[in-house]
C-alpha positions in Angstrom: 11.6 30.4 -15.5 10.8 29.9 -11.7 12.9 31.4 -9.0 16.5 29.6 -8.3 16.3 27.9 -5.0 18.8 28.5 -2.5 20.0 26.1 -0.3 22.0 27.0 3.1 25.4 25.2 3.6 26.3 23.2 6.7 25.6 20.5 8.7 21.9 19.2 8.6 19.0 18.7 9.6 19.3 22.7 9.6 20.2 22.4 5.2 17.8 20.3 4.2 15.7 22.3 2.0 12.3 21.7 0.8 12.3 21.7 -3.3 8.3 21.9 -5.1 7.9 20.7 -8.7 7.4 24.0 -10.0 5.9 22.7 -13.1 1.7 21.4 -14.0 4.1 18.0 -15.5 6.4 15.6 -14.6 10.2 16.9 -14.6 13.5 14.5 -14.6 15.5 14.9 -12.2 19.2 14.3 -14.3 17.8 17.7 -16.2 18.1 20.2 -13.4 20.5 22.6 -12.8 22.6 21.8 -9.8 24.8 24.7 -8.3 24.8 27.1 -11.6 27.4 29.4 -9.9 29.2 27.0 -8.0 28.1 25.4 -4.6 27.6 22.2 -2.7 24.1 20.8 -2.9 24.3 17.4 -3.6 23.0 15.2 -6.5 20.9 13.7 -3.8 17.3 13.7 -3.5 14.4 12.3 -0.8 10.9 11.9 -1.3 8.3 10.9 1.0 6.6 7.3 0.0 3.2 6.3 1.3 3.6 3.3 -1.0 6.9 2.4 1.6 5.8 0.0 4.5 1.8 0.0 2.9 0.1 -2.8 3.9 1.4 -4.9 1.0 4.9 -5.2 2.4 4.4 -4.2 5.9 1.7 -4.5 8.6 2.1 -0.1 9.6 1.4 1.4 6.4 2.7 4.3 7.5 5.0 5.4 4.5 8.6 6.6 4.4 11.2 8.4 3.0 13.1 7.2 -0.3 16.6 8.5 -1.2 17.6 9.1 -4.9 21.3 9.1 -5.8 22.6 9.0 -9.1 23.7 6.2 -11.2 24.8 7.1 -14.3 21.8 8.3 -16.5 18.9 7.5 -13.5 19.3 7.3 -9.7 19.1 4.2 -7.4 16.2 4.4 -4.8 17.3 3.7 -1.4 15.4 1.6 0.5 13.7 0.7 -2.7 10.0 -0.7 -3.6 7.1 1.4 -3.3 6.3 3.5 -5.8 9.5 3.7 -6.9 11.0 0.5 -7.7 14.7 0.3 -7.3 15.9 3.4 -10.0 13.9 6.4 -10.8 14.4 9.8 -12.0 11.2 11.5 -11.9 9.1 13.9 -9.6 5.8 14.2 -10.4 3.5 17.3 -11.0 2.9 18.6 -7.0 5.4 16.5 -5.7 8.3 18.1 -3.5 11.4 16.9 -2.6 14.6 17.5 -0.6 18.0 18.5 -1.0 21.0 18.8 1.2 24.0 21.5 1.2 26.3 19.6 3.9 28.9 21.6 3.2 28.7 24.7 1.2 25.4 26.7 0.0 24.3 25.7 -3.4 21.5 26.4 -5.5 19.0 24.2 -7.6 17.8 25.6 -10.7 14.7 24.7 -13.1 14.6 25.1 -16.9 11.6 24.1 -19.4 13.8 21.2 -20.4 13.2 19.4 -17.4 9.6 18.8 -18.2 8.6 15.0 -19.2 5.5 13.2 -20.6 2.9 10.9 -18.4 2.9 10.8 -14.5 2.3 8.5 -11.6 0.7 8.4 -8.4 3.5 8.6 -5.5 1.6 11.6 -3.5 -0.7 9.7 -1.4 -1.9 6.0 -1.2 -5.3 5.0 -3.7 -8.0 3.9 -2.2 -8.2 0.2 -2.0 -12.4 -0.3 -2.4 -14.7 2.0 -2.8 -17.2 -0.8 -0.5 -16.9 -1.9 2.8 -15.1 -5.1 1.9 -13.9 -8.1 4.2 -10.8 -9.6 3.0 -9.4 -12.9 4.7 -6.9 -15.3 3.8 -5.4 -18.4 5.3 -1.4 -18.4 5.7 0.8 -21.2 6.3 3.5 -20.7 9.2 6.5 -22.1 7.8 9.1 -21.1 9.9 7.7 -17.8 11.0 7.4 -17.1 7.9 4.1 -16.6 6.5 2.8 -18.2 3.1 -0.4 -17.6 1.6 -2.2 -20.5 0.7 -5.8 -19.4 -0.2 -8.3 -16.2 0.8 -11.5 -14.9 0.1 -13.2 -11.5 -0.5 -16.9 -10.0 0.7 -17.7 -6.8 -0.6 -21.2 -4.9 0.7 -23.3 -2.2 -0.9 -27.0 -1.7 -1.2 -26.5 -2.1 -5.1 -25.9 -6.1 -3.9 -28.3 -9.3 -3.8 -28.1 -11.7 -0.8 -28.6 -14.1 -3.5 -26.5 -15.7 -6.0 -25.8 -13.6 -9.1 -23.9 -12.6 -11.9 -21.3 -10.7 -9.7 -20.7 -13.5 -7.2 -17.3 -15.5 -8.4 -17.5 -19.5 -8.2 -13.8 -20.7 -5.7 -12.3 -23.1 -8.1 -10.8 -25.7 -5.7 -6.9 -26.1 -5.0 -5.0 -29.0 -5.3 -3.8 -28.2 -1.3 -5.8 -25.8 1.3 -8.8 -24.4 0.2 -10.3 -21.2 2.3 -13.7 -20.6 0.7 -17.3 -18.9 1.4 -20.2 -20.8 1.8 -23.2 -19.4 0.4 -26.6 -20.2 -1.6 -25.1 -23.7 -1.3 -21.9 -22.9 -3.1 -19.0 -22.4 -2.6 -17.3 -18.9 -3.4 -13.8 -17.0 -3.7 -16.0 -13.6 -3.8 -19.1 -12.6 -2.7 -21.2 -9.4 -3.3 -23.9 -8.3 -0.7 -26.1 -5.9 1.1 -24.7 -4.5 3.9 -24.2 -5.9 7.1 -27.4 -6.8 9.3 -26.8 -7.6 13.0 -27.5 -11.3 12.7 -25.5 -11.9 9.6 -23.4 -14.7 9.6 -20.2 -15.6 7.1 -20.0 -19.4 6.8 -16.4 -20.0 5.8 -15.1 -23.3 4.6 -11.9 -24.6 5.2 -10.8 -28.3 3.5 -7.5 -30.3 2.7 -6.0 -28.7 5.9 -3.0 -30.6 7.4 -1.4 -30.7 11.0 0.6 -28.4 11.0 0.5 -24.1 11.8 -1.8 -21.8 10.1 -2.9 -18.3 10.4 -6.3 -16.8 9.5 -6.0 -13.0 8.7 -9.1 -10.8 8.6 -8.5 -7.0 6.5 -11.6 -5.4 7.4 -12.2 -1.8 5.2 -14.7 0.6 6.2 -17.1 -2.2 7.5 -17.0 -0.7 11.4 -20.3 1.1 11.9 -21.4 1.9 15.4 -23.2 -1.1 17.0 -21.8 -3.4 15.2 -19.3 -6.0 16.1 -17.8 -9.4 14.7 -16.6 -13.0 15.9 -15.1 -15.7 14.1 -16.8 -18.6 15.9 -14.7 -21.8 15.9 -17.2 -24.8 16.0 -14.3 -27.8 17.1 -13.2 -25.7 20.2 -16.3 -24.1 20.5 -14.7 -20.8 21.1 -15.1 -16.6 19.4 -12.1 -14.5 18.7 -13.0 -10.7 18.6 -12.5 -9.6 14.6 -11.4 -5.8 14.6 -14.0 -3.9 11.9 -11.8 -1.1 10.6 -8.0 -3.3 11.1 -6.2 -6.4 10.2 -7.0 -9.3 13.2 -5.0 -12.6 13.0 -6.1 -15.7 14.2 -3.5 -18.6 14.8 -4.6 -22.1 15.1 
């Protein structure tokens, strides 16, 4: 079996100790051996989320840390979400994890009967596109809070034709806001090119608008190149708004 972990007593952050899955598997957490001799670590664990504050729930993506505490046969996951959902009991194979002693030393102790089938990806975020891809969508400002109404997707590789083809996907019109592409005299939801060329131009079409607030958000993914920079031209105020290449650029109107 691998080595019993020690873990000092006392007040932290000094006792937090870092914990490795020792193990090429999943283990469950409720299986481990908590303070064999006697001890104080607690039946508390953190692990660091990427998946926490990702661009999905939070404009930083900078990820987080996630507390475990038991409930019963699983533990409740503190703040919650990610890749974690609101209870979980597993670490995954080359996942780590910390414990705290706040009072007396302790140990944590790992047995073959912590192993489990299957396993997830919480170690680091996927990658959202292997192209360069443009994604914008058109929000509603109700409030201050946003609601998305429509959006639209441009993906670029060589691979791609300029032209209409089998791997372009027809916008099938909404009964409110529509936020569409304009291309080969159609109207799409996604588009697949070439790359960028300095005089390319994205005709977007906007219809069934109403007075009221809305926001145009551009998520631009490894489109930035050197040379190369974008404006979204407005053609009623006859004005450009810088778009950011390699970030997420908001436009309110």
């Amino acid at each position: 079996p691998p080595p019993v972990i020690n873990v000092n007593g006392g007040l932290p952050p000094n006792t937090f100790e870092s914990v490795g899955n020792p193990y090429p598997s999943a283990i469950d957490l409720t299986q481990l051996t908590l303070n064999e001799a006697g001890g104080g670590v607690q039946d508390v664990f953190y692990v660091w989320d990427p998946h926490l504050t990702s661009a999905t729930s939070s404009a930083y993506g900078l990820g987080g840390f996630q507390v475990l505490t038991r409930n019963g046969t699983t533990y409740d996951v503190t703040p919650g979400g990610g890749s974690y959902g609101s209870t979980n009991r597993f670490i995954q194979s080359g996942q780590a994890f910390f414990v705290n002693a706040p009072f007396t030393s302790g140990t944590v102790t790992f047995t073959e009967d912590c192993k489990v089938n299957g396993s997830d990806m919480v170690n680091r975020m996927e990658t959202t596109s292997a192209w360069p891809q443009l994604r914008s969508n058109l929000y509603l400002d109700n409030n201050g809070a946003p609601i998305l109404l429509d959006g639209n997707l441009l993906h670029y590789d060589q691979q791609f034709a300029d032209s209409l083809d089998i791997l372009d996907a027809l916008k099938i019109k909404n009964t409110g806001e529509n936020f569409g592409i304009s291309s080969n005299n159609k109207i799409l939801m996604v588009e697949k090119r070439k790359p960028t060329r300095i005089t390319d131009t994205i005709f977007f079409q906007l219809s069934q608008l109403k007075l009221q607030t809305y926001t145009m958000e551009f998520v631009a993914f490894n489109v930035q190149r050197p040379g190369l920079a974008a404006f979204l031209e407005d053609n009623y105020l006859h004005s450009s708004t810088i778009i950011g290449l390699n970030d997420t650029t908001r436009v309110h109107f």
